[in-house]
Structure formats: C-alpha cells, structure tokens
C-alpha positions as CSV (number, residue, x, y, z in Angstrom):
1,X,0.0,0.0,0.0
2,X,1.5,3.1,-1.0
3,X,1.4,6.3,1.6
4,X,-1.5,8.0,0.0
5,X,-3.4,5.1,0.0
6,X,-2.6,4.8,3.7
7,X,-3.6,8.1,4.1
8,X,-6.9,7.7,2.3
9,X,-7.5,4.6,4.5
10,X,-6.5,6.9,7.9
11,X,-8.8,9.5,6.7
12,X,-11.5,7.3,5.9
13,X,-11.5,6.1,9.4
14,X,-11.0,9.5,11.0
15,X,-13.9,11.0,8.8
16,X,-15.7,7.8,11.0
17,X,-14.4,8.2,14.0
18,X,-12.3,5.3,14.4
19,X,-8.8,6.4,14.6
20,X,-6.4,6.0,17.5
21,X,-4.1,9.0,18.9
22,X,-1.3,7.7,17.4
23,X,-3.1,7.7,14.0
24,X,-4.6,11.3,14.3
25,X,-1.2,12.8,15.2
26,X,0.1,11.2,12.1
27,X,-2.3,12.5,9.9
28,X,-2.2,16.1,11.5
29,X,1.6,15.6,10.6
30,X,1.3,14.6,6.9
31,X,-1.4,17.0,6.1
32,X,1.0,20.4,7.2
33,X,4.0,18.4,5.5
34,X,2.8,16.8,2.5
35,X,2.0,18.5,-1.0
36,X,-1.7,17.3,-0.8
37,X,-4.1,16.6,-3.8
38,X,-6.5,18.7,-4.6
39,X,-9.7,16.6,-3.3
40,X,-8.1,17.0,0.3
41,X,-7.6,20.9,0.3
42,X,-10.1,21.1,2.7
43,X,-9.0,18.6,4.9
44,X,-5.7,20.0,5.0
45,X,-7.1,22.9,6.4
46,X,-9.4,21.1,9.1
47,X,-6.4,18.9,9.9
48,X,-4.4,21.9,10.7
49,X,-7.2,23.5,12.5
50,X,-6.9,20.2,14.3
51,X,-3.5,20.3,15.5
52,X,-3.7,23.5,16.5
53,X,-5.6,22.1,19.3
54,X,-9.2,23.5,17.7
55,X,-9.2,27.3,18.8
56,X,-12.8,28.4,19.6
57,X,-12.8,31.0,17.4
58,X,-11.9,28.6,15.1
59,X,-9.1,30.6,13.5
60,X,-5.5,28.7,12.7
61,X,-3.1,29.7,10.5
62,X,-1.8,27.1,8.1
63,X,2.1,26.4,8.6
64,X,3.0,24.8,5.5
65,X,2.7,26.1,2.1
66,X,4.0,29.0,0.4
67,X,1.2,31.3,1.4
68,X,-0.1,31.8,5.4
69,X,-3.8,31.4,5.2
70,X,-6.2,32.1,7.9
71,X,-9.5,29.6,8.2
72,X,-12.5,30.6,9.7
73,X,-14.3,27.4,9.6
74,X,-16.5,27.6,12.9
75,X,-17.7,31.2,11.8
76,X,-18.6,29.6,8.3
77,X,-20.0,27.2,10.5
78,X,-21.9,29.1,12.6
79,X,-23.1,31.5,10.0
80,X,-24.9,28.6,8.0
81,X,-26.4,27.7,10.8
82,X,-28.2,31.2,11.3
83,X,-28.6,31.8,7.6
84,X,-30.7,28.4,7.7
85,X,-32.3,29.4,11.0
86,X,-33.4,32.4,9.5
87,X,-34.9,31.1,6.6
88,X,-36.8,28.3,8.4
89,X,-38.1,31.0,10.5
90,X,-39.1,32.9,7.2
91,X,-40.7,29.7,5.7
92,X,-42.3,28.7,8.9
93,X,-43.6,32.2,9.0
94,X,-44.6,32.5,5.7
95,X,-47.0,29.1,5.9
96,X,-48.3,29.9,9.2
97,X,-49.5,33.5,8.3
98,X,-52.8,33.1,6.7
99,X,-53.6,30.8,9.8
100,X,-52.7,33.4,12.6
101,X,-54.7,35.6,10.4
102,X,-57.9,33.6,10.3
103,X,-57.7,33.4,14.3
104,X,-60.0,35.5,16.0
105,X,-60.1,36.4,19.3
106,X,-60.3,32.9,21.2
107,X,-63.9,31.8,21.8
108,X,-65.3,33.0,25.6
109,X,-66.2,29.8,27.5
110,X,-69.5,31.2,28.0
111,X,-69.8,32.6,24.7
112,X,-73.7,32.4,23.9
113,X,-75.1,31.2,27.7
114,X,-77.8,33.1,28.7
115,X,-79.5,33.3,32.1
116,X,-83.1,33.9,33.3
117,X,-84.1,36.0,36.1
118,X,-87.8,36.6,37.5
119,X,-88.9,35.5,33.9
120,X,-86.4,38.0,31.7
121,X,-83.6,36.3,29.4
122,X,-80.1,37.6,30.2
123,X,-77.2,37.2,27.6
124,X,-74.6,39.8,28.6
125,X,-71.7,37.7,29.4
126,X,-70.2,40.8,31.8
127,X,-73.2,40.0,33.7
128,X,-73.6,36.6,33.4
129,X,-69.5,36.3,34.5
130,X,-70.6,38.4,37.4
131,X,-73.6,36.3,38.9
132,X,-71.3,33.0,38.0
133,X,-68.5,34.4,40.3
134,X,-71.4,35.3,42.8
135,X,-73.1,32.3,42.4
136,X,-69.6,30.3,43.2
137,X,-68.7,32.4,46.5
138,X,-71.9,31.6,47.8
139,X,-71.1,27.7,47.4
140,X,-68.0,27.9,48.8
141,X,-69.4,29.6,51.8
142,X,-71.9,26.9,52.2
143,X,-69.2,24.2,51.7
144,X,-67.2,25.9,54.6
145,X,-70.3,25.9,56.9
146,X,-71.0,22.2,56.1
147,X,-68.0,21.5,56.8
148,X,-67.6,23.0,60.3
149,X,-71.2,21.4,60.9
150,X,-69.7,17.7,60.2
151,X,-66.5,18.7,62.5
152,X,-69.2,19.8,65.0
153,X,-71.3,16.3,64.6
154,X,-67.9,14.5,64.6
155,X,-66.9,15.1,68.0
C-alpha cells in the first residue's frame, strides 16, 4: 500500500471516527508536510485547525505552504447555521401567516349562555360572568359551613 493510500485509509477512518491517537497525530503531521491533492484541500485545512488544538474562534493559521492562510471554519460554520435558522423561520412564518390571520379572538367559554331571572332572558356575558362568580362564593361559603357542621357532629 503506498502512503496516499494509507492516508486515504486513515482518513476514511478519521472521517468515521475510528482512529487511534497515534493515527490522528500522524495525519495532522502529513497533512501540514505533505503537498496534498486537490480533493483534500479542505482537509488539509481542518487537519491543521486540528492540531492547532481547535481554537474556539476557530481561527488557525496554516504552517506549510507557500502562502499563510487564515480559516474561519466555525464562523462559516456558525453562519450557516443562522442563515438556515433564518430562513426556516421565514418559511415557517410564511406558511403559518394566513392561519394566525384567520384566528380571532379565542372563543369565551361562555360565549352564547344566557340566564333567566324573575322571567327575563339575560345574555350579557359581563353579567352573566358576574352572577357566575357570585353564584360560586356563595357555594364555597356553604361548603365551609358544612363542613364546620360535620366537624361539630364529629366530635
């Protein structure tokens, strides 16, 4: 097996996860050293972003080569990330729209009840909400008094 084959096979296994120390620090090594092909540019890059012990911002400065050139593959990163977040949102948006339109104002759970008093029909739910509320101090009053009366028949 020639080297680049071994190296294909080393970053086959990287790319999955399965790579010992030993083999990582050799491909960090041969990726600054080597003259790599043109389908591993990329990785060269990662590889030295790698070795530099992966700086947060994600900056590393390649040390081989005839040029210095200075990645910023977390802030690509982390700019596709919002550029998709932002058009999800935009999508999302743009379906749900017509449906937060059609909402009205959320039904009244006594929306259309009525009431009758001494014989007279009563739909005004600020009234109706007002004997309801009435209605349920009152038997919460009498709940408390039956109560006391069964502690007093208790003892």
């Amino acid at each position: 097996m020639d080297k680049l084959q071994h190296i294909e096979s080393l970053v086959e296994r990287f790319l999955d996860g399965r790579t010992t120390n030993a083999e990582e620090k050799e491909l960090y090594e041969w990726f600054a050293t080597a003259d790599v092909p043109e389908k591993w540019k990329e990785l060269k890059a990662m590889f030295a972003w790698y070795a530099d012990g992966m700086p947060e911002q994600g900056v590393s400065v390649r040390k081989s080569g005839d040029d210095a050139q200075v990645l910023r593959r977390s802030v690509r990163l982390n700019r596709w990330i919002v550029g998709t977040a932002v058009v999800a949102s935009a999508a999302l948006l743009w379906v749900l729209w017509p449906v937060m339109e059609s909402v009205e104002e959320p039904m009244h759970i006594y929306e259309g009840s009525y009431i009758v008093e001494y014989g007279v029909v009563c739909s005004d739910m600020a009234y109706i909400e007002r004997d309801i509320e009435e209605m349920m101090k009152r038997a919460e009053e009498m709940e408390r008094k039956a109560d006391r009366l069964l502690a007093w028949v208790d003892m």
